[in-house]
mmCIF file as gemmi writes it, N, C-alpha and C atoms, coordinates in Angstrom:
data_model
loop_
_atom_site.group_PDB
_atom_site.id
_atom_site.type_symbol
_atom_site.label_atom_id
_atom_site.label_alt_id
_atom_site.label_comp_id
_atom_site.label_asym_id
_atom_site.label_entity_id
_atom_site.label_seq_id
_atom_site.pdbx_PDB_ins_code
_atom_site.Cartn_x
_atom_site.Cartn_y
_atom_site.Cartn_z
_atom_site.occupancy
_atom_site.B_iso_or_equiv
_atom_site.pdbx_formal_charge
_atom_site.auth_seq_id
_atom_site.auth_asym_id
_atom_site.pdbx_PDB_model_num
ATOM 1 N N . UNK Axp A 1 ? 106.037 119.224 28.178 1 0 ? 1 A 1
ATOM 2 C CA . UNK Axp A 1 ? 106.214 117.879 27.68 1 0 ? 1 A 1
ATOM 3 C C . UNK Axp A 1 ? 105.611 117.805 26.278 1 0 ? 1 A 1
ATOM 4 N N . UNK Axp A 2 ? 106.213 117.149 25.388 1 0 ? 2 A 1
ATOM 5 C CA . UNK Axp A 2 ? 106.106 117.179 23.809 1 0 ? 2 A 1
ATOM 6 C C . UNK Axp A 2 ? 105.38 115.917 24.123 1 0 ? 2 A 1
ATOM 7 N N . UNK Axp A 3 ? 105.19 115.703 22.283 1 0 ? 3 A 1
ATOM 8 C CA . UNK Axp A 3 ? 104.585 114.231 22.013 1 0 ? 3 A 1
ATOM 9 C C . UNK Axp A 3 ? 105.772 113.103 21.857 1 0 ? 3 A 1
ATOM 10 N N . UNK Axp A 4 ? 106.69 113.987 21.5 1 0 ? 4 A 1
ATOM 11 C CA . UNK Axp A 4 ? 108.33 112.547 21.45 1 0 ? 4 A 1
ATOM 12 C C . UNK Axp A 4 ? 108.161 112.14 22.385 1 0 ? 4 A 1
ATOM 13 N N . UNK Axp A 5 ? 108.262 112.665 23.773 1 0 ? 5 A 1
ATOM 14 C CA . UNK Axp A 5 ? 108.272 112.374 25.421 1 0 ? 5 A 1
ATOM 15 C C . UNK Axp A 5 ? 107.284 111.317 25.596 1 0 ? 5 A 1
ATOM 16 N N . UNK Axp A 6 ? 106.271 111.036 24.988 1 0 ? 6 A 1
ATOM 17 C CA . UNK Axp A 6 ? 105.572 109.645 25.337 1 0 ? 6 A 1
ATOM 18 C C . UNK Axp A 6 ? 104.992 108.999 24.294 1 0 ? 6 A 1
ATOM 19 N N . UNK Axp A 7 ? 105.694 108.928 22.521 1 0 ? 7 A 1
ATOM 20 C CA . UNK Axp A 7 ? 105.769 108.052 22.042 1 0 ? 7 A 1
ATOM 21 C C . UNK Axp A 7 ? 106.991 106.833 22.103 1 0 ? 7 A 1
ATOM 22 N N . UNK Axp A 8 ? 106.34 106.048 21.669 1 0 ? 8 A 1
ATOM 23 C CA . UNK Axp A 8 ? 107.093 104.799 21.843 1 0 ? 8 A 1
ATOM 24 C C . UNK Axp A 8 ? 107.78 104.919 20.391 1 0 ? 8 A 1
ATOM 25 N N . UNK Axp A 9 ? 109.303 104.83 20.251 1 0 ? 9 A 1
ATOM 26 C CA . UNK Axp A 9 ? 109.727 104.865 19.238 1 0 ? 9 A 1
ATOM 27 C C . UNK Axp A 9 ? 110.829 103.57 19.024 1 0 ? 9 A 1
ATOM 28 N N . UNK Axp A 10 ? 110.414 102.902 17.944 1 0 ? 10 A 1
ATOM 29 C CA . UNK Axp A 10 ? 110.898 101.589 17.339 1 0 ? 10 A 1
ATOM 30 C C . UNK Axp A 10 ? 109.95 100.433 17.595 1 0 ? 10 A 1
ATOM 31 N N . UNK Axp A 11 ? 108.784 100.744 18.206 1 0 ? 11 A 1
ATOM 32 C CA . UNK Axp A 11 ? 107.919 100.203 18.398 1 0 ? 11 A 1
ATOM 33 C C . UNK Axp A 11 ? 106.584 99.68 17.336 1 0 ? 11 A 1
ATOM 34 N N . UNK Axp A 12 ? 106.609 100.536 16.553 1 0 ? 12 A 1
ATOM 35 C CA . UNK Axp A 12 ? 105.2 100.911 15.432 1 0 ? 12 A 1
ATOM 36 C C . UNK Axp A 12 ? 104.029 101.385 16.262 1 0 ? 12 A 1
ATOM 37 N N . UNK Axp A 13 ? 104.357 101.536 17.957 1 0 ? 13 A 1
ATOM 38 C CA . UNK Axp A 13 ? 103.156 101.906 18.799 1 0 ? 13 A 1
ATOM 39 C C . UNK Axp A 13 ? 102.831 103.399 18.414 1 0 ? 13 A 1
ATOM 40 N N . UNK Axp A 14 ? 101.303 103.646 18.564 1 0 ? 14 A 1
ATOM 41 C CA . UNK Axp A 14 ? 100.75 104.942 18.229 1 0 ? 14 A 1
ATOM 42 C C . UNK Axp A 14 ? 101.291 105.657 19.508 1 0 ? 14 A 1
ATOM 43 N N . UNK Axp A 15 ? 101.879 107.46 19.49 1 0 ? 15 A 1
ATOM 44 C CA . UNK Axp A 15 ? 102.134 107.865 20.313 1 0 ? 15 A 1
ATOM 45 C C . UNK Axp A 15 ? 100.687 108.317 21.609 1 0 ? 15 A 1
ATOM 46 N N . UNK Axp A 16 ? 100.758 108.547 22.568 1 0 ? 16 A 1
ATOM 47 C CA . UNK Axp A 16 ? 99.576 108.762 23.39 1 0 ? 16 A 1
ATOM 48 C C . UNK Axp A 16 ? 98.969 109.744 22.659 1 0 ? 16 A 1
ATOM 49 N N . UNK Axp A 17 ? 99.215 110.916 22.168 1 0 ? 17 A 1
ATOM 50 C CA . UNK Axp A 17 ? 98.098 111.913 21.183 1 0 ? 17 A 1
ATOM 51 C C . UNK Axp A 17 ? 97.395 111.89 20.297 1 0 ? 17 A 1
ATOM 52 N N . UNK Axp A 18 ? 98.952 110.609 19.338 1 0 ? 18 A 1
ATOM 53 C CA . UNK Axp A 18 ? 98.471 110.188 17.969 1 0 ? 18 A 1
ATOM 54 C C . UNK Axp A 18 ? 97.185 109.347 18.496 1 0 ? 18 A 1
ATOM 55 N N . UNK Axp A 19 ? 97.363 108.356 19.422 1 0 ? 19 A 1
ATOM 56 C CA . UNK Axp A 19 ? 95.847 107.572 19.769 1 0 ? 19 A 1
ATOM 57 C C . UNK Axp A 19 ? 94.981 108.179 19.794 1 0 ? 19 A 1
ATOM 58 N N . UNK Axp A 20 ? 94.59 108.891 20.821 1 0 ? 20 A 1
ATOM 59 C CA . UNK Axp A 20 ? 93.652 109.858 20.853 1 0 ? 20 A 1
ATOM 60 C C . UNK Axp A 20 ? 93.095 110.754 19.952 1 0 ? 20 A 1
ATOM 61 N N . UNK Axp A 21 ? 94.059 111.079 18.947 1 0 ? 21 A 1
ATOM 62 C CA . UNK Axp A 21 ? 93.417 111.736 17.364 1 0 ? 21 A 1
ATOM 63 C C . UNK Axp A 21 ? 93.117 110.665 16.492 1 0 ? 21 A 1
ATOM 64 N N . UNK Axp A 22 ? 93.743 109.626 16.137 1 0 ? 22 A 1
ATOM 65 C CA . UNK Axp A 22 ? 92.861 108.726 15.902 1 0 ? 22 A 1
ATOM 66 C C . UNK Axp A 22 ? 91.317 108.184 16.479 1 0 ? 22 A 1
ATOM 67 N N . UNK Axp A 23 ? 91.576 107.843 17.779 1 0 ? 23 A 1
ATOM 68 C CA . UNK Axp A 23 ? 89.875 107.777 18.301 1 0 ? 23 A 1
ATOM 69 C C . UNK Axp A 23 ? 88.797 108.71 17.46 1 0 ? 23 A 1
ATOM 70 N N . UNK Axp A 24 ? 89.297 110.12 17.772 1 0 ? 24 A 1
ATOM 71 C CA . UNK Axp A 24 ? 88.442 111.249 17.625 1 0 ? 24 A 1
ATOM 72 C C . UNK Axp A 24 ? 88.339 111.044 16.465 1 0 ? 24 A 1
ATOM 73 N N . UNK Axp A 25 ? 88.666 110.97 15.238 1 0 ? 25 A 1
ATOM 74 C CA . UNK Axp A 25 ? 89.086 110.648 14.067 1 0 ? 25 A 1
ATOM 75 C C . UNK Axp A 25 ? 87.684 109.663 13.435 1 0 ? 25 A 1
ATOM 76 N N . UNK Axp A 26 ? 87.924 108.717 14.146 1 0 ? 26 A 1
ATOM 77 C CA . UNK Axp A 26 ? 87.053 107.18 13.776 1 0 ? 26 A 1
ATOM 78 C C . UNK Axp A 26 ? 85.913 107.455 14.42 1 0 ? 26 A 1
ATOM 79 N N . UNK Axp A 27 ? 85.469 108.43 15.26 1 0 ? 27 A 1
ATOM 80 C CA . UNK Axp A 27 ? 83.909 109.126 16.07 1 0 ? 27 A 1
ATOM 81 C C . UNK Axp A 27 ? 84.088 108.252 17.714 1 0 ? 27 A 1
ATOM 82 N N . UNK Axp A 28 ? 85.583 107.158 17.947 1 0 ? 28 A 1
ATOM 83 C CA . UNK Axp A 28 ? 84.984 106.678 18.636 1 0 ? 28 A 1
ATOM 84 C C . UNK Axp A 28 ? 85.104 107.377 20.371 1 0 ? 28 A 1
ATOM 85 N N . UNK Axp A 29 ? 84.007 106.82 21.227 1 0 ? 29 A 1
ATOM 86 C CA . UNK Axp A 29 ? 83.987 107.664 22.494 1 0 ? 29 A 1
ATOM 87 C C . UNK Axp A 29 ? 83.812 106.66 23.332 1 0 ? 29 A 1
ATOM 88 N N . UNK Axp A 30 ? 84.99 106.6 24.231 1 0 ? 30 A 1
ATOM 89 C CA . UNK Axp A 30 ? 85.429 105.957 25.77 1 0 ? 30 A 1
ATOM 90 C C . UNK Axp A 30 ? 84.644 106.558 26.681 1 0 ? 30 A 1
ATOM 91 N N . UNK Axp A 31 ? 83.457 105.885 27.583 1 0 ? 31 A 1
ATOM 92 C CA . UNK Axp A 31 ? 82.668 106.344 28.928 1 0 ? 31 A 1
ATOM 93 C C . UNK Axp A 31 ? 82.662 105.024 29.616 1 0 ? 31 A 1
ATOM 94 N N . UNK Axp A 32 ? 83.081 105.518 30.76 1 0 ? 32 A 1
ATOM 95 C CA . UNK Axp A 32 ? 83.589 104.815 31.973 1 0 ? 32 A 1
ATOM 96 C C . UNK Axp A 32 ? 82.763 105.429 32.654 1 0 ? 32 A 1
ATOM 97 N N . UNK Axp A 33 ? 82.213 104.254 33.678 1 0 ? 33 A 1
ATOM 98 C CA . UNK Axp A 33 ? 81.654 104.592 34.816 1 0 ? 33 A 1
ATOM 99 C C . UNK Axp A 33 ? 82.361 104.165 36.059 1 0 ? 33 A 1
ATOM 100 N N . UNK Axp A 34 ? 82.429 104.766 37.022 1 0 ? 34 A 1
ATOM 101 C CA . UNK Axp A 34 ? 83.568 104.634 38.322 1 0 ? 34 A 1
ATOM 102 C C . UNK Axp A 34 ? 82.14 104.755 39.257 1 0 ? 34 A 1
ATOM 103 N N . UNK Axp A 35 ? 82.191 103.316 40.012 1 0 ? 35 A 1
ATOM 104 C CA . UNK Axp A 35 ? 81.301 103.318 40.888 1 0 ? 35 A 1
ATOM 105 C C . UNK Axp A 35 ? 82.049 103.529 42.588 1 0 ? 35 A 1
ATOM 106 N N . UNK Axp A 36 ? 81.699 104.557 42.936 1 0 ? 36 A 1
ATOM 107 C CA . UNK Axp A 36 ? 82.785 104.997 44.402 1 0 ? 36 A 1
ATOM 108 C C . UNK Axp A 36 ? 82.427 104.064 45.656 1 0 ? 36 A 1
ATOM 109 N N . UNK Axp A 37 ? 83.259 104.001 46.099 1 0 ? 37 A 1
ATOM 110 C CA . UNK Axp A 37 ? 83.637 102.891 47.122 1 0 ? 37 A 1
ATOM 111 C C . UNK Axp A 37 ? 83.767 103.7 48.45 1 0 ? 37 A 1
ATOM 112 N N . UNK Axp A 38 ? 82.887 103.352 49.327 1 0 ? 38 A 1
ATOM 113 C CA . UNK Axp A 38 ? 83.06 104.302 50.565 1 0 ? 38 A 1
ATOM 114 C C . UNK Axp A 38 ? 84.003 103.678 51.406 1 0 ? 38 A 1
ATOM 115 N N . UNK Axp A 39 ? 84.952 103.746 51.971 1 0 ? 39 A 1
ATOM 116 C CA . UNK Axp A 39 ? 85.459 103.116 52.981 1 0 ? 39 A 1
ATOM 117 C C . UNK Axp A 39 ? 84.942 104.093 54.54 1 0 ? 39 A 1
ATOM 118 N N . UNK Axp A 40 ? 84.628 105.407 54.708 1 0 ? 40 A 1
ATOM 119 C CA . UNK Axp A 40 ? 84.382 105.828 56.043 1 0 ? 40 A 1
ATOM 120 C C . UNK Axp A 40 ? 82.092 105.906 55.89 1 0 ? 40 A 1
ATOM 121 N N . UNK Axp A 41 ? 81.949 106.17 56.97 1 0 ? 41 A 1
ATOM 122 C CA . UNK Axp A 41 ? 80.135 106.877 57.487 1 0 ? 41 A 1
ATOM 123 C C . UNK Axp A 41 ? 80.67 108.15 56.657 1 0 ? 41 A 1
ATOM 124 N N . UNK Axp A 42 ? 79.832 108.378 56.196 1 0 ? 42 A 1
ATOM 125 C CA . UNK Axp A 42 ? 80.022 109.923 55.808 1 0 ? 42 A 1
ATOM 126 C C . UNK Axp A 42 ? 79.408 110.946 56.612 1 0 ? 42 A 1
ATOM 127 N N . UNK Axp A 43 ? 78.626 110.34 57.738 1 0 ? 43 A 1
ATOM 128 C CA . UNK Axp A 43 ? 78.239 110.689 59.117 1 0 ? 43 A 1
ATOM 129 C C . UNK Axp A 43 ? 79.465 111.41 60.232 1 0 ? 43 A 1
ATOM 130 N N . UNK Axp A 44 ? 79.793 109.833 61.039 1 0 ? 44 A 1
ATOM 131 C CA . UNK Axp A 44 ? 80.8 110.204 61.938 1 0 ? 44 A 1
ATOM 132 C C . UNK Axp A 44 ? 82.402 109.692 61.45 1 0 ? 44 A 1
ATOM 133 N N . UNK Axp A 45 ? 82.556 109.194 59.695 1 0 ? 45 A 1
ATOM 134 C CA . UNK Axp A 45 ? 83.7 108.901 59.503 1 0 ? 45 A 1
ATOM 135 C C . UNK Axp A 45 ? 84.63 108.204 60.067 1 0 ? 45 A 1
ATOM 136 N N . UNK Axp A 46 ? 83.672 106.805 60.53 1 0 ? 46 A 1
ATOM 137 C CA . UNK Axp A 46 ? 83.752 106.011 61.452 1 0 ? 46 A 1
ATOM 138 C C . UNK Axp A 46 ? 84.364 104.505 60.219 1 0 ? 46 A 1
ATOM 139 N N . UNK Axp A 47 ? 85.21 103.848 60.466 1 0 ? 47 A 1
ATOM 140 C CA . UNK Axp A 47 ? 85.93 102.776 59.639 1 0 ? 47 A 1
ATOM 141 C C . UNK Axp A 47 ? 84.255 102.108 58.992 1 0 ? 47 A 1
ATOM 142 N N . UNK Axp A 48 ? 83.92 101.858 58.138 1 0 ? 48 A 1
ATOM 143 C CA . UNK Axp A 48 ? 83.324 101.247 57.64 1 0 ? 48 A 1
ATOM 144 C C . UNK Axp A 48 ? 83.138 99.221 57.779 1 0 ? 48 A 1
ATOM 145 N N . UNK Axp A 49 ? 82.516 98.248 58.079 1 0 ? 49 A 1
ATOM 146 C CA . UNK Axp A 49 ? 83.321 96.595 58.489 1 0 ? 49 A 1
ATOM 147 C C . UNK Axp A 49 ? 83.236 96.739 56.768 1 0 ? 49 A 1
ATOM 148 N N . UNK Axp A 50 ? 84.392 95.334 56.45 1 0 ? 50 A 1
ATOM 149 C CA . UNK Axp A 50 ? 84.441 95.435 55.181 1 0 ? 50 A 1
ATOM 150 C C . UNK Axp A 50 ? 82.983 94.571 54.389 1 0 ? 50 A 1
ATOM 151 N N . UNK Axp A 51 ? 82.353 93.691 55.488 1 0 ? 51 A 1
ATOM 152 C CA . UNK Axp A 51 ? 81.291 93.367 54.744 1 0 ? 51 A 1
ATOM 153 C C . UNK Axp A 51 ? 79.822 94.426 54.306 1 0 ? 51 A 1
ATOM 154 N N . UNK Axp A 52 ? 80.048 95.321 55.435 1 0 ? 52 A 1
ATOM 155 C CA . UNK Axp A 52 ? 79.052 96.296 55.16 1 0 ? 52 A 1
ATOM 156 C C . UNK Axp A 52 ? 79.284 96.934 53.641 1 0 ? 52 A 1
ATOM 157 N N . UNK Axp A 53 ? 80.707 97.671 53.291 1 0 ? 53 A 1
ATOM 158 C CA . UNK Axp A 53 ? 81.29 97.978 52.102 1 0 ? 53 A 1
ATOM 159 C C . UNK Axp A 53 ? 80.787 97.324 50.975 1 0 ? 53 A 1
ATOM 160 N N . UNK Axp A 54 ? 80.848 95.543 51.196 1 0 ? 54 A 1
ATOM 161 C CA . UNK Axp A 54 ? 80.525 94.81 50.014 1 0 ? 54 A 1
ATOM 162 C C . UNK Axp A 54 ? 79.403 94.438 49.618 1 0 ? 54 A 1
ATOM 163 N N . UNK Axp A 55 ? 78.028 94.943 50.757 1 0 ? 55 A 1
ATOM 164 C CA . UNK Axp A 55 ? 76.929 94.251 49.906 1 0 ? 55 A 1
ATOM 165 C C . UNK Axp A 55 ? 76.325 95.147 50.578 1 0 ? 55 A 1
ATOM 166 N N . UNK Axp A 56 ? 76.181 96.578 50.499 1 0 ? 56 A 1
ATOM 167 C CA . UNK Axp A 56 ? 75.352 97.792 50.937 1 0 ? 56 A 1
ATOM 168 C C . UNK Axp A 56 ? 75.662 99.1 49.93 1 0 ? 56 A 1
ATOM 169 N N . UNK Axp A 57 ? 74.61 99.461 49.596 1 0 ? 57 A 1
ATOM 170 C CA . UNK Axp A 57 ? 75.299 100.839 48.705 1 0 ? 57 A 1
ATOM 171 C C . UNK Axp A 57 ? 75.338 102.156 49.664 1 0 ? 57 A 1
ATOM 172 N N . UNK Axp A 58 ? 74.647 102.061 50.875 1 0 ? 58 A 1
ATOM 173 C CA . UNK Axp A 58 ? 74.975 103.098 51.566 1 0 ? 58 A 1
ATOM 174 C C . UNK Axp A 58 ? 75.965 103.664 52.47 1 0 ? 58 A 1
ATOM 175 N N . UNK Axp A 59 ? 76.916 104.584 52.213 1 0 ? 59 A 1
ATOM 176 C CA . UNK Axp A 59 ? 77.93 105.183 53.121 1 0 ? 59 A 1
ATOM 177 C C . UNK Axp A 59 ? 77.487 105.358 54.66 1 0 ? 59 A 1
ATOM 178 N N . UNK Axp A 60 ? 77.129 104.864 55.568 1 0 ? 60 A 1
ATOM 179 C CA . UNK Axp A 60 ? 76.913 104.745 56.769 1 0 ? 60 A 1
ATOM 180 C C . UNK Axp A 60 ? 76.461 103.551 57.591 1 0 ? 60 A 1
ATOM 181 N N . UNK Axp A 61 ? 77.108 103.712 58.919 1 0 ? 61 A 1
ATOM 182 C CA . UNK Axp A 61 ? 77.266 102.824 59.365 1 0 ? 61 A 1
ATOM 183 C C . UNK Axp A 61 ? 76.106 102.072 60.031 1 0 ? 61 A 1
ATOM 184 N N . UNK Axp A 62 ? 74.798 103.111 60.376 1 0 ? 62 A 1
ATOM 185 C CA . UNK Axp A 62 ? 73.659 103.159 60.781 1 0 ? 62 A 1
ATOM 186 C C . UNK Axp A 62 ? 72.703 103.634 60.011 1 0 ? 62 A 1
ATOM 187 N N . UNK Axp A 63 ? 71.515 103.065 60.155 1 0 ? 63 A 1
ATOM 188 C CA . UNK Axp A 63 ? 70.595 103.667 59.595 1 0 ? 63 A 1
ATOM 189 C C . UNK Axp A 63 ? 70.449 104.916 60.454 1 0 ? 63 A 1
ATOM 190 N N . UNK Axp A 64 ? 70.435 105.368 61.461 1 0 ? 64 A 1
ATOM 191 C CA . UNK Axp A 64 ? 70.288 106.691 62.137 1 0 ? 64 A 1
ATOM 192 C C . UNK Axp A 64 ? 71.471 107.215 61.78 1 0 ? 64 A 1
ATOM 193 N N . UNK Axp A 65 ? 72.528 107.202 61.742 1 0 ? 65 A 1
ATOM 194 C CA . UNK Axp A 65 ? 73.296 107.98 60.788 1 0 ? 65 A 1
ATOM 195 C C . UNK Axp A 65 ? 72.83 108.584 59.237 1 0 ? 65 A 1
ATOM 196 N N . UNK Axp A 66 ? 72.503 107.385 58.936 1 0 ? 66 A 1
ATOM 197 C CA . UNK Axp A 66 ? 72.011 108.158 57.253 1 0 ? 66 A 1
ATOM 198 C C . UNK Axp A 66 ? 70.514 109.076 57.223 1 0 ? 66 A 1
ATOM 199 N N . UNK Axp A 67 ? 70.02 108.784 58.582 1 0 ? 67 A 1
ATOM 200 C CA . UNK Axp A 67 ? 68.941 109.732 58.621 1 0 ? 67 A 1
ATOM 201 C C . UNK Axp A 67 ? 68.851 110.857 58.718 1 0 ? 67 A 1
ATOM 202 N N . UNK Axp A 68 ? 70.444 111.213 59.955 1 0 ? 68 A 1
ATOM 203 C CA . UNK Axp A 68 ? 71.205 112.394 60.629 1 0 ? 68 A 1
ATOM 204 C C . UNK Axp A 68 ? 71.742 112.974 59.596 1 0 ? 68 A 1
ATOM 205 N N . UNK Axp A 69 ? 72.506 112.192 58.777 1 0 ? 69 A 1
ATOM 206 C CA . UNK Axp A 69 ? 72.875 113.01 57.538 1 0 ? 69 A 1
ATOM 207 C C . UNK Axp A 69 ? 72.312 113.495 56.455 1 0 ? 69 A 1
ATOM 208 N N . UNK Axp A 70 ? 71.516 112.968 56.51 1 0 ? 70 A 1
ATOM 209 C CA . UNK Axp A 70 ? 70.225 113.849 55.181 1 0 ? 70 A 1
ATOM 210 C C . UNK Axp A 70 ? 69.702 114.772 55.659 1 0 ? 70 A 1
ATOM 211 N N . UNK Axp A 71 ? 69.155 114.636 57.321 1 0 ? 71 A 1
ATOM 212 C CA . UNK Axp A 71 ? 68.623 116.255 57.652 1 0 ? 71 A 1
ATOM 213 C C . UNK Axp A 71 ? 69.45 117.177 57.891 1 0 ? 71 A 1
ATOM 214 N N . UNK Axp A 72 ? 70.592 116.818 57.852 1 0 ? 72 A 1
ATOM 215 C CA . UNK Axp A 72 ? 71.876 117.646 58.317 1 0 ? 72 A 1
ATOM 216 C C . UNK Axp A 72 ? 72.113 118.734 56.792 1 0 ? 72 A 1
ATOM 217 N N . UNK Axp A 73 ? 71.696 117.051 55.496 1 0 ? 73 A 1
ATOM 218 C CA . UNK Axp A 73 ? 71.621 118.004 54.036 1 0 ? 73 A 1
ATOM 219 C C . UNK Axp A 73 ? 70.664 118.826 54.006 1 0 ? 73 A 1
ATOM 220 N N . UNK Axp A 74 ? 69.397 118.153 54.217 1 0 ? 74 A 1
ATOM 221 C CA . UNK Axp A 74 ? 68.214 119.049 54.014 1 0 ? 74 A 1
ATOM 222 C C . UNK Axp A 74 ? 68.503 120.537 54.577 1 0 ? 74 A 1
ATOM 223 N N . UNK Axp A 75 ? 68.55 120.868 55.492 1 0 ? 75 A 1
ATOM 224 C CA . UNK Axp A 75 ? 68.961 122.304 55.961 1 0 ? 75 A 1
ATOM 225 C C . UNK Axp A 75 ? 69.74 122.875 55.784 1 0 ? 75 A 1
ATOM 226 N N . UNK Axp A 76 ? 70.975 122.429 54.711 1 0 ? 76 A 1
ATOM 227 C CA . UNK Axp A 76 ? 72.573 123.177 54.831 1 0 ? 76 A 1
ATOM 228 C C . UNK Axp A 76 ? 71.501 123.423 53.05 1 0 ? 76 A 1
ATOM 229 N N . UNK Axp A 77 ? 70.595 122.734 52.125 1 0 ? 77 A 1
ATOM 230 C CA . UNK Axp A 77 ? 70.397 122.702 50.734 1 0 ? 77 A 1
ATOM 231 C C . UNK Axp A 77 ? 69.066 124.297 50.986 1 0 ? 77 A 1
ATOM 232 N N . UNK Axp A 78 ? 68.543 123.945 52.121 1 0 ? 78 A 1
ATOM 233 C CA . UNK Axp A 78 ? 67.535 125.225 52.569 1 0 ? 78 A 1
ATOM 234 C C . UNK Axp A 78 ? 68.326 126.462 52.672 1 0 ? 78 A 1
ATOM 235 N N . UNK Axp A 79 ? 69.152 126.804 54.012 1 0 ? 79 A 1
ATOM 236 C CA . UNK Axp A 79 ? 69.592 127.899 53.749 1 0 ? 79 A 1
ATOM 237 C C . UNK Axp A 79 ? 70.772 128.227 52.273 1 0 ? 79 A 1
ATOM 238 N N . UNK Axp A 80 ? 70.956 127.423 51.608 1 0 ? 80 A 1
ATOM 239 C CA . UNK Axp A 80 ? 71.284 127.952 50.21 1 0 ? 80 A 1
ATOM 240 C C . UNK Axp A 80 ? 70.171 128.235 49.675 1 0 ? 80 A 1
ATOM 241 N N . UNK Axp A 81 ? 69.44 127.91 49.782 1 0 ? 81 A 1
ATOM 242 C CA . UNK Axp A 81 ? 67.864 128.523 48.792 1 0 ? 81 A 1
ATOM 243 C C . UNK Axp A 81 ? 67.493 129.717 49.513 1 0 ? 81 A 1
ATOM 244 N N . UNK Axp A 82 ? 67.9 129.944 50.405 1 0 ? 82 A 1
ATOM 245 C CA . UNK Axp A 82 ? 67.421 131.05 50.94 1 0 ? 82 A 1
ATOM 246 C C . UNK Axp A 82 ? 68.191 132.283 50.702 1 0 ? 82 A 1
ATOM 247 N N . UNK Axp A 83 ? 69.539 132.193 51.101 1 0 ? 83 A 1
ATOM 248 C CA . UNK Axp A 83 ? 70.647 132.859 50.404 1 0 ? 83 A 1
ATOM 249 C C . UNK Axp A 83 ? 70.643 133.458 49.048 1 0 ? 83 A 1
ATOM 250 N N . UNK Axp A 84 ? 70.065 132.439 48.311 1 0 ? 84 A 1
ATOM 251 C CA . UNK Axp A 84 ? 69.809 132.63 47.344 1 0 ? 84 A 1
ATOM 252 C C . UNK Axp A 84 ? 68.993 133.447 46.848 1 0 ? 84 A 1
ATOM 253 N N . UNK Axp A 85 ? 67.66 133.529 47.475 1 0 ? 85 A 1
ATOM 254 C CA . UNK Axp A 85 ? 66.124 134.151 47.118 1 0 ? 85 A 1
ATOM 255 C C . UNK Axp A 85 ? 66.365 135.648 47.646 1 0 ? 85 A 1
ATOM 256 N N . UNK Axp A 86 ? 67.821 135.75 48.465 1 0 ? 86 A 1
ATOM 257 C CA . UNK Axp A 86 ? 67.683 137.516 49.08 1 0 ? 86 A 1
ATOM 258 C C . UNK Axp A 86 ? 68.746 137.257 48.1 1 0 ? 86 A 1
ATOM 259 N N . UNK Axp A 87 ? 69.769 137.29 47.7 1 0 ? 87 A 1
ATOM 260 C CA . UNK Axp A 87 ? 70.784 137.978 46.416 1 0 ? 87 A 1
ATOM 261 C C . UNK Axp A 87 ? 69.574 137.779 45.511 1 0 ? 87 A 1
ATOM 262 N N . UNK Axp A 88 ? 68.519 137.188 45.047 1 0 ? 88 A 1
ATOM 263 C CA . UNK Axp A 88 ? 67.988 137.53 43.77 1 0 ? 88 A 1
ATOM 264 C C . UNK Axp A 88 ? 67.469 139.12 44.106 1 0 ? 88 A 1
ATOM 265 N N . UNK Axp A 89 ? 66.386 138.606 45.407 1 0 ? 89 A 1
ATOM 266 C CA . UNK Axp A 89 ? 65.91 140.092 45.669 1 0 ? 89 A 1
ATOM 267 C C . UNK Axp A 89 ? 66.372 141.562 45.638 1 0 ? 89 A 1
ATOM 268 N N . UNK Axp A 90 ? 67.735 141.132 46.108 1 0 ? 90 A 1
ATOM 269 C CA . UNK Axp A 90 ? 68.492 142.887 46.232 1 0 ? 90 A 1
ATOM 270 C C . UNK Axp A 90 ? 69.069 143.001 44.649 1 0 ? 90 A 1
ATOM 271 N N . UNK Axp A 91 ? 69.271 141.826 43.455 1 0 ? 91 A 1
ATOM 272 C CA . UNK Axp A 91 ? 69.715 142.227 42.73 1 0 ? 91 A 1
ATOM 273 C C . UNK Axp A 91 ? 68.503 142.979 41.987 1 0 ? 91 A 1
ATOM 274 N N . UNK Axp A 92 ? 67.541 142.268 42.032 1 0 ? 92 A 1
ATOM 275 C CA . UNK Axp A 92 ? 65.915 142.691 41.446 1 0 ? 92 A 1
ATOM 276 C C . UNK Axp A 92 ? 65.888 144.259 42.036 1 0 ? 92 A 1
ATOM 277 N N . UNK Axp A 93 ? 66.175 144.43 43.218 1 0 ? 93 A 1
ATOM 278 C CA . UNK Axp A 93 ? 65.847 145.639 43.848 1 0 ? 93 A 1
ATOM 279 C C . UNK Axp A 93 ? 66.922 146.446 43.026 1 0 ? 93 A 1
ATOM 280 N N . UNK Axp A 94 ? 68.421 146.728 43.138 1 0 ? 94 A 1
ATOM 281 C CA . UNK Axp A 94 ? 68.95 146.927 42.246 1 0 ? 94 A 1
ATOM 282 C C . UNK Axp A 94 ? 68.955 146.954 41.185 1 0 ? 94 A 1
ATOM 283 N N . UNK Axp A 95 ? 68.276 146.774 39.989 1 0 ? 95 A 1
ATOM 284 C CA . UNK Axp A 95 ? 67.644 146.975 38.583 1 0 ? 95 A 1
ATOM 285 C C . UNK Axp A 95 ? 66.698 147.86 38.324 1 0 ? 95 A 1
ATOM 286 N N . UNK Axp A 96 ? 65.925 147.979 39.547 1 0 ? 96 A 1
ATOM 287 C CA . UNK Axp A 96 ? 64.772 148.69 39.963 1 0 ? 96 A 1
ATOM 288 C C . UNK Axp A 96 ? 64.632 149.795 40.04 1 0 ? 96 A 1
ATOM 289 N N . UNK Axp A 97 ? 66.357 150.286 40.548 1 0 ? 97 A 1
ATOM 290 C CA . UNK Axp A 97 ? 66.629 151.325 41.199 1 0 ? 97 A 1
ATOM 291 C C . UNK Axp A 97 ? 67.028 152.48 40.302 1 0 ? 97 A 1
């Protein structure tokens, strides 16, 4: 796909690239923040009520869910550290060698 393909022509509109080199052009920089919207528990992926959605920032439906799920992180973030600390070792050992 070219730039003809999504300028607007007879328009005087900037084509979608030409905009964008202009922006860059003028220093200016677009940041958006996208605040995510849970609709499930990220627990048991259980429907979320929609008032919980609207005035809670936490993805679960229970507080013992969000407890279950952090220790569920805590140990899946451990054995990566651990994983980790023997590939350093055998690579260390390997250098060694």
């Amino acid at each position: 796909m070219n730039s003809d393909a999504i300028s607007l022509v007879g328009t005087g509109a900037l084509s979608i690239p030409d905009r964008a080199r202009a922006a860059q052009e003028e220093g200016l920089v677009r940041a958006v923040k996208h605040e995510r919207t849970y609709k499930k528990c990220l627990h048991c992926e259980k429907q979320l009520p929609m008032m919980v959605r609207a005035l809670s920032k936490p993805p679960f439906c229970t507080p013992v869910h969000e407890h279950e799920y952090r220790v569920h992180m805590e140990v899946l973030m451990i054995a990566r550290l651990r994983e980790a600390a023997v590939r350093l070792q055998m690579a260390a050992a390997s250098l060694e060698a």
